[in-house]
C-alpha positions in Angstrom: 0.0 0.0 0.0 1.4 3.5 -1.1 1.8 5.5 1.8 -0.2 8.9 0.8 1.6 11.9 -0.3 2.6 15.1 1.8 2.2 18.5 0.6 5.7 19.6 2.0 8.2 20.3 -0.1 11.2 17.4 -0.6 14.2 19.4 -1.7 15.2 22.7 -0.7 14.8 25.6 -2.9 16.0 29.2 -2.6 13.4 32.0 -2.8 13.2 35.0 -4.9 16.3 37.3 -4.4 16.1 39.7 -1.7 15.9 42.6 -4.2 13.1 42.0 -5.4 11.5 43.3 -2.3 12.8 47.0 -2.6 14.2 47.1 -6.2 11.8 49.9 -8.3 12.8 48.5 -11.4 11.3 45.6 -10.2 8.5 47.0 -8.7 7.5 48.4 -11.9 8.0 45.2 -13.5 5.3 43.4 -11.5 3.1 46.7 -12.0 2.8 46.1 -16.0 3.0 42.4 -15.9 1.5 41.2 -13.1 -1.2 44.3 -11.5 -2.4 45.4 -14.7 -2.9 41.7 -16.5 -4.3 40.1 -14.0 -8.1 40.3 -12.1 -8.1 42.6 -9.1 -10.2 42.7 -6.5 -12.4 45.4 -5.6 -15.3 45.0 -2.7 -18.5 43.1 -2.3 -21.3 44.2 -3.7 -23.3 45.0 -0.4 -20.5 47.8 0.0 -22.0 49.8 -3.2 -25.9 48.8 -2.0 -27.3 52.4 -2.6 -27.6 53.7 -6.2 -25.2 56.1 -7.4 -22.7 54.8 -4.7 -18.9 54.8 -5.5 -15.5 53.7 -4.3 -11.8 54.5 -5.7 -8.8 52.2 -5.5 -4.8 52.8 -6.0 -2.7 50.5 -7.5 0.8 52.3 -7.0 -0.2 55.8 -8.3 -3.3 54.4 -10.4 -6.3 55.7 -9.3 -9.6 53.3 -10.6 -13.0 54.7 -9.8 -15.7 51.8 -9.4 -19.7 53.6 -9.1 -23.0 51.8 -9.3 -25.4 54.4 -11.3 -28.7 55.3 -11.0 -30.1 52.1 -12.6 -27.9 49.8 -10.3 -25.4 48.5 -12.8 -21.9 48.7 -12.1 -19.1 50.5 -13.9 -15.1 51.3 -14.1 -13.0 53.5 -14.7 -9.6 55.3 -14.6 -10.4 58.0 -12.2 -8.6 60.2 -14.8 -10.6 63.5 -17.1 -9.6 63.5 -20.1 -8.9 67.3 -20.3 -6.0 67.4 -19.0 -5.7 64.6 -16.3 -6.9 65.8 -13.3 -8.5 63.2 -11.1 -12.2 63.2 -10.7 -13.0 61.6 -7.8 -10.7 61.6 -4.5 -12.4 60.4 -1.2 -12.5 56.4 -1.5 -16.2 56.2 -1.1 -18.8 58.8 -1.7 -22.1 59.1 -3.0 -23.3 61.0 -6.4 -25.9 63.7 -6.4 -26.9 63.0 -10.1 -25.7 60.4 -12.2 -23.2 62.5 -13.6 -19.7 63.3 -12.9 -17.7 66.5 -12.5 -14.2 67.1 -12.7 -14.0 69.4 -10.0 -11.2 70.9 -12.0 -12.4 72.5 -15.0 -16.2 70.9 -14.7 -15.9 68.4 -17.4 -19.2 66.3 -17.3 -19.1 62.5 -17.9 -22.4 60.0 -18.1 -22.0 57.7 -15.3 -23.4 54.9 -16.9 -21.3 54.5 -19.9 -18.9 57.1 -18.9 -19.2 59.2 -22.3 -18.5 62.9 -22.3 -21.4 64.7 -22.0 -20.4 68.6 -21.8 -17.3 70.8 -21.8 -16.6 74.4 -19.8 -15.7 75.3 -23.0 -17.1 76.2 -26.3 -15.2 73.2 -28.7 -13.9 74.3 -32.2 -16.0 72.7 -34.6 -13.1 70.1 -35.3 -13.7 68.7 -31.3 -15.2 65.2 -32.0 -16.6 64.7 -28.1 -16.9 60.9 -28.7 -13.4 60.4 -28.4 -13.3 62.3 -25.2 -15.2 59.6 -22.8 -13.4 57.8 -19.8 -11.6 55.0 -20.1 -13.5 52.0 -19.3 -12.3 49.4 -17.3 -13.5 45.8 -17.2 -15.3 44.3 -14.3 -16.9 41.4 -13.4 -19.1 40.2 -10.6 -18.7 36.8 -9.2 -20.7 35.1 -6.3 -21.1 39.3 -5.2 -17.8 39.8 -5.4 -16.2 42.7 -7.8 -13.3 42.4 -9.7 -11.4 44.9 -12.5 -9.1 44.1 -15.2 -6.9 47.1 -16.5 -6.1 44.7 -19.7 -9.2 44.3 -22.2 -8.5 41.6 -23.1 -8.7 39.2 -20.5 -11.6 36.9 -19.9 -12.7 36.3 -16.2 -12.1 31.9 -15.4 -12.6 30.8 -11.9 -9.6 28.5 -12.4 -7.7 31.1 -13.8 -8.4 33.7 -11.1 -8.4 31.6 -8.5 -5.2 29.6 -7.8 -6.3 28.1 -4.5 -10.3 27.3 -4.7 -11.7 24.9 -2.0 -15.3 23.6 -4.3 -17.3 23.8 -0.6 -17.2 27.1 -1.0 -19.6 26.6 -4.4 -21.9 25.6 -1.8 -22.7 29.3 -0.9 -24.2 31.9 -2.9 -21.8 35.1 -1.3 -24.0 37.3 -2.8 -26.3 36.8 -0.3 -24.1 37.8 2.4 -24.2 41.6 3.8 -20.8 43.9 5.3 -21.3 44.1 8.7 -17.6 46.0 9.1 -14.6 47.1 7.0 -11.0 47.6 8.3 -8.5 49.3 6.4 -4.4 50.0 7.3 -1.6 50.9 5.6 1.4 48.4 6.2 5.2 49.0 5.5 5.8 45.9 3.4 6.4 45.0 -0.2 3.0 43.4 -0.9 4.7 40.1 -2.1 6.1 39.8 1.5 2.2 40.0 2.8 1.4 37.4 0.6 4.4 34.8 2.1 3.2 35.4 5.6 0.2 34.2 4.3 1.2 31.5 3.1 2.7 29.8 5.8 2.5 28.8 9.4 6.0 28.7 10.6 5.3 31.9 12.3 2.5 30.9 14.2 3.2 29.8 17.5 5.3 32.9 18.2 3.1 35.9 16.4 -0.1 34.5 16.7 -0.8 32.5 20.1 -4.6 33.7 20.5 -4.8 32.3 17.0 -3.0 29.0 17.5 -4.7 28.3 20.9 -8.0 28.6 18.9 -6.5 26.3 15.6 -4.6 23.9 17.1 -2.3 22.6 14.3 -1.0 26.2 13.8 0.6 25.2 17.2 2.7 22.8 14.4 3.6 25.4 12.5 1.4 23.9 9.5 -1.3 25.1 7.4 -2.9 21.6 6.6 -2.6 18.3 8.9 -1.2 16.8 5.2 1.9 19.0 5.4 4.2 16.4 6.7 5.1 12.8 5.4 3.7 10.7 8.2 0.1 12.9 8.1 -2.0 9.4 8.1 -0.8 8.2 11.6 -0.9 11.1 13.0 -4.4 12.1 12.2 -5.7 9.0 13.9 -4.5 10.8 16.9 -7.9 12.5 18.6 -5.9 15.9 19.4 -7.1 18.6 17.2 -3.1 19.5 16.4 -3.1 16.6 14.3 -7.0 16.0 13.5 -7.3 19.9 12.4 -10.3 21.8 13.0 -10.3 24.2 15.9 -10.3 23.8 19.7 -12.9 21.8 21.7 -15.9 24.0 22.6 -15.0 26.6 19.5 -16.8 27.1 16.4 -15.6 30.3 14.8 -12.8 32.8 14.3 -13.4 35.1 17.3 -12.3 36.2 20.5 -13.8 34.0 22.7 -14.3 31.1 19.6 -18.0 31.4 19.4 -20.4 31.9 17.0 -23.1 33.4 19.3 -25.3 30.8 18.0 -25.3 31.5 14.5 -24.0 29.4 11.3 -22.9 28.9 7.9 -25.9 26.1 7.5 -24.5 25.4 3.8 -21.4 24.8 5.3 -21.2 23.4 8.7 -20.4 20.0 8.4 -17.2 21.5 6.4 -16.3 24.1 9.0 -16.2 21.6 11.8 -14.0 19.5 10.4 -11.5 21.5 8.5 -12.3 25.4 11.1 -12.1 27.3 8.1 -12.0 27.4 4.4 -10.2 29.4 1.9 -9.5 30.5 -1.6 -6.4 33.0 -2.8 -6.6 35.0 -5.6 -2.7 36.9 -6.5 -2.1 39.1 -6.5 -5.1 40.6 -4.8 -7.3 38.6 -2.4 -7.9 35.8 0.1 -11.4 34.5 1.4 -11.9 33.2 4.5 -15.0 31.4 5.1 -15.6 30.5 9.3 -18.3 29.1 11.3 -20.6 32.4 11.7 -18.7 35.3 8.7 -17.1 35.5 5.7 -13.8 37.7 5.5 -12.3 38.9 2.6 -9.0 40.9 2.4 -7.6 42.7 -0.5 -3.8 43.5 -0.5 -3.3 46.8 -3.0 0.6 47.9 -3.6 1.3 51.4 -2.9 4.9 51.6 -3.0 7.4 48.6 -3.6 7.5 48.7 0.5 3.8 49.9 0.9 0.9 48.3 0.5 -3.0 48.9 1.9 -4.6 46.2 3.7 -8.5 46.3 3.5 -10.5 43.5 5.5 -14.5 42.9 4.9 -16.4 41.0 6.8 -19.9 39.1 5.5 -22.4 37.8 7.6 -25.9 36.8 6.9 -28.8 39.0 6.6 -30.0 37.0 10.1 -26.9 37.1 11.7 -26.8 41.6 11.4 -30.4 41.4 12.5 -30.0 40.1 16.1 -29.5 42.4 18.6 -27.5 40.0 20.6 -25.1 39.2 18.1 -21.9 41.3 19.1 -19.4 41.5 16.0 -17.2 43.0 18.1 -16.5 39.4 19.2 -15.6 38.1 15.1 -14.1 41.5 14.2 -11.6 42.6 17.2 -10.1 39.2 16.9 -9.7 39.1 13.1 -7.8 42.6 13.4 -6.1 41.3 16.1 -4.5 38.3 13.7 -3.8 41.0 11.2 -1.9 43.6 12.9 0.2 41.0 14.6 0.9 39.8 10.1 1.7 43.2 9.6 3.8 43.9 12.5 5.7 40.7 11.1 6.0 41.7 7.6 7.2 45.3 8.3 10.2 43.4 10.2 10.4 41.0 7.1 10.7 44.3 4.5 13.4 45.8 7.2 15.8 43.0 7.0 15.9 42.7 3.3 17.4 45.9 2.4 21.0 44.3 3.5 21.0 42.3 0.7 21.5 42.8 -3.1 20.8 39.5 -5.2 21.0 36.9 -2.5 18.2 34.4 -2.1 16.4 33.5 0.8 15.7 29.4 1.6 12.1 27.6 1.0 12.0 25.6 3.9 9.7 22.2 3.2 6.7 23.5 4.6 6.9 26.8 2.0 4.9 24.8 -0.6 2.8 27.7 -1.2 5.4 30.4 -1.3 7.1 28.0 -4.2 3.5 28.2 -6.0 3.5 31.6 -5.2 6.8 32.7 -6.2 6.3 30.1 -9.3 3.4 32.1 -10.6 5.0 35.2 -9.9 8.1 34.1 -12.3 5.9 32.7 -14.9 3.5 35.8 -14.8 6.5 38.7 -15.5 7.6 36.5 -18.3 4.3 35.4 -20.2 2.8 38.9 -19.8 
């Protein structure tokens, strides 16, 4: 009988050189190939319920205005007039009076809907052809209520495309469904490939994370999955939860004290209990999290090549919001909790690596996702 395959890696491998996390040739190199190719993440549709609604993003210096117009249909666009450049819309959220927009510059008009130029401040010379004067649309795509952009027009939206880690339970729940109860936002001092290596592991769990790893067990192992090492099959006969996985006796959700206040993810609970949470990862942008009582969703958006924004939703359903007993203080203060102890940990990670020119870090075996991370990234810069 073949004993069953681990998920760690057998050999070692080095990482990406350490310049890669500072370098702003670089920087601008994953910009064009990677950020503007690839399916971004924006916000769940609940955050845009009202019509005429809007929210800006930044890629680096790229501002991309995303607006639901009068008739509730959704739009994008480079937050750009085409005057002379000047930006149209700067608060990240907002409401329209009309379903027009203004450059508050020189009071260019724009449709909302389609985003054509409807009227300049100035009388045109008969030679000024208007229709070429619209904003530049961007694609977008809703999926399960979650919004995504493309800055490249020519790329079709594929759930096995877009997402590279996509647990099927999770096809099981229509997300659309689900409301924001709360969003986070902080600015963290990391390359945002950095962020996405803490992710990806565990080995820093016991010592950064303890509230989390008393509540998951197996991160007490420094693993993400009870299959990350060869001898997985014994060991999960063992009743302990660090080797069965699943969280702690007695809990049943990501929060502070581990409980769910008596509400569930029905679709999902059978799942939940065994595994404590589900994910999918979509790079460069995203990670879902579903958990006993919530959905979270964080979006990683580079600022700088050391700078990144960190935005967290969190979903619930429409019954969980409604009862007045349900404290989400409980799911929210511990998820922020988790995060600001990553980011404290990844603003030491983007601090070390400035002593270094080409060197490469070491994959250590249970870095398999880093390696399919770091993979991708390779593959991306060059096919792109």
């Amino acid at each position: 009988m073949k004993t069953p395959k681990a998920n760690n890696l057998k050999k070692t491998f080095s990482s990406l050189p350490l310049k890669w996390y500072y370098d702003e040739k670089q920087f601008q190199k994953e910009l064009n190939k990677i950020w503007s190719h690839n399916w971004v993440y924006v916000c769940h549709e609940s955050s845009l319920i009202d019509n005429l609604s809007y929210k800006t993003i930044t890629i680096s210096k790229q501002s991309i205005l995303i607006l639901k117009d009068k008739e509730g249909s959704f739009s994008a666009y480079l937050n750009t007039c085409k005057h002379r450049g000047s930006i149209i819309l700067d608060n990240l959220q907002g409401k329209l009076k009309s379903n027009v927009l203004v450059c508050p510059y020189h009071q260019w008009s724009y449709n909302a809907s389609d985003g054509s130029l409807l009227k300049t401040s100035s009388k045109p010379n008969d030679d000024f052809d208007k229709s070429k004067y619209g904003l530049k649309k961007i694609q977008l795509k809703i999926w399960n209520g979650l919004i995504f952009i493309n800055l490249s027009s020519k790329k079709s939206f594929s759930v096995k495309k877009v997402f590279q880690y996509f647990d099927k339970t999770i096809s099981k729940l229509d997300i659309s469904k689900f409301e924001l109860g709360f969003t986070w936002t902080k600015e963290v001092k990391c390359n945002w490939k950095i962020y996405w290596e803490n992710y990806s592991e565990c080995l820093h769990c016991p010592n950064i994370h303890p509230e989390l790893s008393k509540l998951v067990p197996l991160y007490q192992r420094r693993l993400v999955d009870v299959k990350d090492v060869e001898n997985w099959k014994i060991l999960k006969k063992n009743s302990d939860p660090r080797f069965q996985g699943g969280l702690r006796k007695g809990a049943d959700t990501w929060s502070s004290d581990g409980s769910s206040q008596g509400h569930y993810i029905k679709n999902l609970q059978e799942e939940i209990h065994t595994k404590g949470q589900i994910y999918i990862s979509s790079w460069p942008s995203m990670f879902l999290g579903v958990y006993g009582d919530h959905i979270r969703v964080v979006r990683i958006l580079p600022l700088l090549n050391d700078k990144i924004q960190l935005t967290a939703e969190w979903l619930f359903q429409n019954e969980t919001l409604r009862d007045p007993k349900y404290d989400i203080k409980n799911v929210t203060d511990f998820g922020i909790l988790v995060m600001k102890q990553d980011a404290d940990a990844c603003e030491l990670n983007q601090k070390g690596v400035y002593n270094y020119n080409n060197e490469k870090g070491v994959l250590m075996p249970e870095e398999y996702i880093i390696k399919d991370f770091q993979d991708w990234l390779r593959r991306s810069i060059k096919l792109n």
